[in-house]
C-alpha positions as CSV (number, residue, x, y, z in Angstrom):
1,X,13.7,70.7,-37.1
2,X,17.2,72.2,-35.6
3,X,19.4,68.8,-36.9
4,X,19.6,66.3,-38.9
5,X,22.0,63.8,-40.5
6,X,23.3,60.3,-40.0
7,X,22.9,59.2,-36.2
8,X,26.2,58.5,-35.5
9,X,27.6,61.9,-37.3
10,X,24.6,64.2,-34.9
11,X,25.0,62.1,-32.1
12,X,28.9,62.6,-32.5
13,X,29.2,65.7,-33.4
14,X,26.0,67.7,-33.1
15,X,26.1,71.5,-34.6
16,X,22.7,72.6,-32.6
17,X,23.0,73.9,-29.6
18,X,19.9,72.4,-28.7
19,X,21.1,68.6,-30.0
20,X,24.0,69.3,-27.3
21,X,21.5,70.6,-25.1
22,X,19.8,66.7,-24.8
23,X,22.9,65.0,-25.4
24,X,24.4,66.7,-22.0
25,X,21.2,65.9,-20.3
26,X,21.8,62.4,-20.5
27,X,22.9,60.9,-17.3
28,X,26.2,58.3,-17.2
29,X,29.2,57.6,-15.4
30,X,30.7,60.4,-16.9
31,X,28.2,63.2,-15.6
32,X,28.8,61.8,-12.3
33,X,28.7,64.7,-9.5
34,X,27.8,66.9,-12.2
35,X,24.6,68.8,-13.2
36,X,22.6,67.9,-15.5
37,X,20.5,70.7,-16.5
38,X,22.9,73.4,-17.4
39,X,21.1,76.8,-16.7
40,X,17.6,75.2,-15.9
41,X,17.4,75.3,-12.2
42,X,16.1,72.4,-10.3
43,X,15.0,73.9,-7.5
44,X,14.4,77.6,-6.3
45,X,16.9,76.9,-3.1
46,X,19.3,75.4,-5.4
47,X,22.2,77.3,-7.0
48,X,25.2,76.1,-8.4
49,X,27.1,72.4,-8.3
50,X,25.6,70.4,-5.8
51,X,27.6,69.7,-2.4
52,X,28.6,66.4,-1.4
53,X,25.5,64.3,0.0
54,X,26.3,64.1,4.1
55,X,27.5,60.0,4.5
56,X,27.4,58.3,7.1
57,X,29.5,55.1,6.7
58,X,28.7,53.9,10.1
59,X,25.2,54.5,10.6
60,X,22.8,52.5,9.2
61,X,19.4,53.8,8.9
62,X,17.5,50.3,7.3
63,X,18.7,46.9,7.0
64,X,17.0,43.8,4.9
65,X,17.6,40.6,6.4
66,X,17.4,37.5,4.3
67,X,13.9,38.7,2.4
68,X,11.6,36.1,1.1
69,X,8.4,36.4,-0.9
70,X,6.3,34.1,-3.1
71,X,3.0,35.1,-4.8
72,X,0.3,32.0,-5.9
73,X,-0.1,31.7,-9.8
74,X,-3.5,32.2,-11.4
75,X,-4.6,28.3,-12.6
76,X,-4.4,25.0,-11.9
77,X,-1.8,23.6,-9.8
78,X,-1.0,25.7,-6.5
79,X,2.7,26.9,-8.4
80,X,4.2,29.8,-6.9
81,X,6.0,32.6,-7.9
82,X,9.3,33.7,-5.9
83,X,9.8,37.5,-6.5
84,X,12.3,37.9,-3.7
85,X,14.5,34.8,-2.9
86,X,16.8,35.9,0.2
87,X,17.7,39.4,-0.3
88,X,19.6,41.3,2.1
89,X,20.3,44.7,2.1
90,X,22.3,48.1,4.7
91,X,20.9,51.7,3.5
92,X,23.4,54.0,5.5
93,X,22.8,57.6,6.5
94,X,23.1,59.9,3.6
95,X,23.8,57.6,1.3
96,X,22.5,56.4,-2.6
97,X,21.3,52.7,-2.7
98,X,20.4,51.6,-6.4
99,X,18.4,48.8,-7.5
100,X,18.7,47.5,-10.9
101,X,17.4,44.6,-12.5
102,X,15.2,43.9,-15.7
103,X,11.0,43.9,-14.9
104,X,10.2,40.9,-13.0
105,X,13.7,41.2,-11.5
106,X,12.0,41.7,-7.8
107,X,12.6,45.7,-7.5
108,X,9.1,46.8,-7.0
109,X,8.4,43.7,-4.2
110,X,11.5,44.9,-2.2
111,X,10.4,48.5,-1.9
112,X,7.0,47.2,-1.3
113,X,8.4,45.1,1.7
114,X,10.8,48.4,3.2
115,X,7.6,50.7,2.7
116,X,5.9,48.0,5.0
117,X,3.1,47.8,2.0
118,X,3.8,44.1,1.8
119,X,4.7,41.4,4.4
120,X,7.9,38.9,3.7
121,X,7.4,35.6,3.9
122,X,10.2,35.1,6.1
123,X,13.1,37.4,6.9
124,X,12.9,41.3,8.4
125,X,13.5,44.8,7.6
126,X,14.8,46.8,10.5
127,X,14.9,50.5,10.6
128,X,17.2,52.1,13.4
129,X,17.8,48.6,14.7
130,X,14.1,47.6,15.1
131,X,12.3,45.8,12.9
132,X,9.0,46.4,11.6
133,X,7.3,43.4,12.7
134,X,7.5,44.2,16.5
135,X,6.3,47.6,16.2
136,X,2.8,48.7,17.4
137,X,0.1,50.3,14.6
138,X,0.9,53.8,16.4
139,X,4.7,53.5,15.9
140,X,4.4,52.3,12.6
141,X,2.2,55.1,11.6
142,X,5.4,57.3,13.1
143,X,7.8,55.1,11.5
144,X,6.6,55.3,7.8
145,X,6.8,59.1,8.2
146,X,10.7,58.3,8.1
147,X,10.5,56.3,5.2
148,X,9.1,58.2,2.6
149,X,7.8,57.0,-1.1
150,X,8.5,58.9,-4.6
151,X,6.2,56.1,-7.1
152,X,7.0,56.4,-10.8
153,X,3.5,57.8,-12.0
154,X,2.6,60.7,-9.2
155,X,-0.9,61.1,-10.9
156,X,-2.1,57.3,-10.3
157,X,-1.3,58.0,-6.5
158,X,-2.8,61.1,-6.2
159,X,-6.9,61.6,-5.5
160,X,-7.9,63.0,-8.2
161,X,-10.6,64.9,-6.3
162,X,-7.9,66.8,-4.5
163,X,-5.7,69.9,-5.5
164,X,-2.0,70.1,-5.3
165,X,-2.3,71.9,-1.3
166,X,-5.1,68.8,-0.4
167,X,-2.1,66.2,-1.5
168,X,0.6,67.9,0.7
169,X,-2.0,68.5,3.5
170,X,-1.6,64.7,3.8
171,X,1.4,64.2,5.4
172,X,1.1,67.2,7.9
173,X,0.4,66.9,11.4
174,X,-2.9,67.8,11.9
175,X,-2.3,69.5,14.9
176,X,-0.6,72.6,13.3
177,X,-3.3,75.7,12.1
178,X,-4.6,76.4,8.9
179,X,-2.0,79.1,8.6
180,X,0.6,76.5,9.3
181,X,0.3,73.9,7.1
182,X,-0.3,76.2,4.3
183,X,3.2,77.9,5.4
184,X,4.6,74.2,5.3
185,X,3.1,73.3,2.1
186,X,4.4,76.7,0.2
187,X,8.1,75.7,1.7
188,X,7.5,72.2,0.2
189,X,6.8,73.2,-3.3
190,X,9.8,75.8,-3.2
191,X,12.5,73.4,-2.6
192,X,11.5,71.6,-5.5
193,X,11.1,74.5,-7.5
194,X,7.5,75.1,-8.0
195,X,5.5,78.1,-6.7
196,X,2.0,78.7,-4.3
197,X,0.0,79.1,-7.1
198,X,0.1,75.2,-7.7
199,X,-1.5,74.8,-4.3
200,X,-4.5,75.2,-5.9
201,X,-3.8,73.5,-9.1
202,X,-5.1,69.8,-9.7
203,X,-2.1,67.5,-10.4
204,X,-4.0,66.4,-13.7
205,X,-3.8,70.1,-14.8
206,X,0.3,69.9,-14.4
207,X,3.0,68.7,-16.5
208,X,5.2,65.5,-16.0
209,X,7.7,67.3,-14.4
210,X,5.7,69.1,-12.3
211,X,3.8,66.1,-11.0
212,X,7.2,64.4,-10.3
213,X,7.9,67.4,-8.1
214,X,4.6,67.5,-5.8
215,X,5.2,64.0,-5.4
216,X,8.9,64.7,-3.9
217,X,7.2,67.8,-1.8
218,X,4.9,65.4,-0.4
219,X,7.9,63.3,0.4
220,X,10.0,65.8,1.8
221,X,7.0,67.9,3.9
222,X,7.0,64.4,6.7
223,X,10.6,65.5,7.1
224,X,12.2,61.6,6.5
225,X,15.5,60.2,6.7
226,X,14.7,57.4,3.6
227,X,12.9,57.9,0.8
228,X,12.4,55.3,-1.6
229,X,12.5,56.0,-5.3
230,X,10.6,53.9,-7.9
231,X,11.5,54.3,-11.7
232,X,10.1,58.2,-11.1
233,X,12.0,58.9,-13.9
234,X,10.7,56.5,-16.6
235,X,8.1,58.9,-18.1
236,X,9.8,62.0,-18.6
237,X,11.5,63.2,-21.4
238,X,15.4,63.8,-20.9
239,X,15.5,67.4,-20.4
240,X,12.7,67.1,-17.5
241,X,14.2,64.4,-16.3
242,X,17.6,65.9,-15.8
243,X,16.0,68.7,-13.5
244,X,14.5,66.3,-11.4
245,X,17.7,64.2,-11.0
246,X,19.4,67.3,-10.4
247,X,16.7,68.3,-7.8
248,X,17.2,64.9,-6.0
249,X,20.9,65.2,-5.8
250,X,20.5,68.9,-4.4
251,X,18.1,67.7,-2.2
252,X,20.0,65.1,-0.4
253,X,23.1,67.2,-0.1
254,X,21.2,69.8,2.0
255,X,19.1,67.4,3.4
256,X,21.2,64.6,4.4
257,X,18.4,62.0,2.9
258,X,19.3,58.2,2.4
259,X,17.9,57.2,-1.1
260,X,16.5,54.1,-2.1
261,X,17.0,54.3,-5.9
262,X,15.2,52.0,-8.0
263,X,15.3,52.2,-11.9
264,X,16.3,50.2,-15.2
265,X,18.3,52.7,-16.1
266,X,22.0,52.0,-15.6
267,X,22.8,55.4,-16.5
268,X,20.7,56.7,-13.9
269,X,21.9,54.7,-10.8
270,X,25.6,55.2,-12.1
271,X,25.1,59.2,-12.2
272,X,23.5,59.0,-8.6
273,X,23.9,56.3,-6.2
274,X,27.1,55.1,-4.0
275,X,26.4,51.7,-4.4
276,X,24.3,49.0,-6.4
277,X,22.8,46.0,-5.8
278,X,21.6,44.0,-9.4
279,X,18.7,41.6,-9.1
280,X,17.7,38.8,-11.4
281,X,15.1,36.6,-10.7
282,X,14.3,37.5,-6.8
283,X,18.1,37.4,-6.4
284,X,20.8,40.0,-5.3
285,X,23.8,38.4,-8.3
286,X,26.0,41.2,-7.7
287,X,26.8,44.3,-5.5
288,X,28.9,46.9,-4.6
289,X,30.8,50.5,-5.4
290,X,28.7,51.7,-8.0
291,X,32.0,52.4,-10.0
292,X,33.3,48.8,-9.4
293,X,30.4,47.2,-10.3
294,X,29.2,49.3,-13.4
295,X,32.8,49.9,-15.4
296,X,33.9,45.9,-14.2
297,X,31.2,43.7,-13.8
298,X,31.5,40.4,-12.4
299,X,28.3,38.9,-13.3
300,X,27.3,37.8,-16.9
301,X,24.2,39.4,-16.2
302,X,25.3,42.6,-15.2
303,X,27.3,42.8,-18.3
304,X,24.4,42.1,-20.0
305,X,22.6,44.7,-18.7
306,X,25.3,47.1,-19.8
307,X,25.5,45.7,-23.2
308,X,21.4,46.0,-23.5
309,X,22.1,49.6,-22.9
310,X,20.5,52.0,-25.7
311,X,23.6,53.8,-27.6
312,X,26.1,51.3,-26.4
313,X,27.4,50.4,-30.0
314,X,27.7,53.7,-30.9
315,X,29.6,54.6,-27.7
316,X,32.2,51.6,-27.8
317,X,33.0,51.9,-31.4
């Protein structure tokens, strides 16, 4: 044990260098544009603060048009279940979209719909202007390399049959030589900070962290311009998941990547993302400037978000 006391006195004023250490690492408003993980690097490539992402106000990469989608109940009666009630949506180039909303809220159905995993009932998601419903199977296939998927357990969306080199081999052309992909595969996992030795590693052998990472190489190695994040934060402890946060805002500031940010975590989404969109119910209640909508909520339910949040007594008093 490093610390102890009464909360409020350690959490106030902590003496250990190590209490300060995970007190930093939380993410919040305040931390915003800032590192998270003092001296732990995020990535090999990676040195210093973090340059500002590459925006583009005017281009937009992926829109959601009026999104519908019901799901039939279990039991007697034929009721339904709407889990996204007309949601529309831009994603522009470069930039930070967050998602927030409690479970149930509709988060998961709308990346499932933008990843093209799941069809709407009505309404379209276009990416570059075209939506997916009018593409053929072969551009879809070259489409989805373009929007790319970070899920928040790596391990239950890996095979577990394969090692860490057989997981990246997935998403490189299979045209390129032996010698290439495994050159594409070691570039991969040093950008997120990891090393060739994991190639042969199995991802059940690797830590939290480390998964979290193989699953953002695999993103990255298709080269796309969206990848859509979902709660990959939720199971990793706050130091780890400062790194990683740190590695994604690195990343899309050399990489000019639009993010699809999904979490529960308000902190999260205030640290990272340009804007927000809040979801209750299947519904977009409230959106905007990250900063407007986060430090002067609108909606009673976003303000009740915000007051849900862990540590918010002991910050406003």
């Amino acid at each position: 044990m490093v610390e102890d006391g009464p909360v409020r006195e350690v959490l106030r004023r902590p003496r250990a260098p190590y209490t300060r250490e995970l007190l930093a690492a939380i993410p919040s408003a305040a931390s915003r544009g800032a590192r998270l993980a003092g001296d732990r690097p995020a990535a090999t490539a990676a040195r210093g603060e973090p340059a500002s992402p590459r925006r583009s106000d005017d281009e937009v990469v992926l829109e959601a048009s009026r999104l519908t989608k019901t799901y039939a109940l279990r039991g007697p009666g034929q009721e339904r279940f709407t889990a996204l009630d007309d949601v529309s949506f831009r994603l522009h180039r470069g930039e930070a979209l967050g998602i927030v909303g409690e479970s149930g809220s509709g988060k998961t159905t709308c990346a499932d719909i933008v990843l093209a995993l799941t069809r709407p009932d009505s309404g379209e998601v276009r990416l570059h202007g075209r939506p997916w419903s009018v593409l053929t199977e072969r551009e879809r296939r070259a489409s989805r390399r373009l929007v790319q998927y970070v899920p928040q357990d790596p391990l239950s969306s890996f095979d577990p049959r394969w090692t860490v080199g057989q997981v990246l081999a997935e998403n490189i052309p299979r045209q390129d030589s032996r010698a290439q992909r495994r050159d594409l595969a070691v570039a991969a996992l040093e950008r997120v900070g990891l090393t060739a030795g994991h190639l042969t590693r199995r991802p059940r052998s690797l830590s939290g962290g480390q998964r979290q990472r193989v699953a953002i190489a695999r993103a990255l190695i298709a080269e796309p311009e969206i990848i859509v994040c979902d709660e990959p934060l939720s199971a990793l402890d706050v130091l780890i998941q400062a790194q990683v946060l740190d590695l994604i805002a690195d990343l899309r500031a050399e990489l000019g990547t639009s993010l699809l940010f999904i979490s529960h975590d308000l902190g999260v989404v205030h640290h990272l993302a340009d804007r927000v969109l809040v979801f209750k119910e299947g519904r977009v209640v409230e959106r905007g400037d990250v900063d407007e909508v986060l430090k002067a909520p609108r909606h009673a339910y976003t303000r009740e978000l915000l007051a849900s949040l862990p540590g918010q007594a002991l910050r406003t008093t």
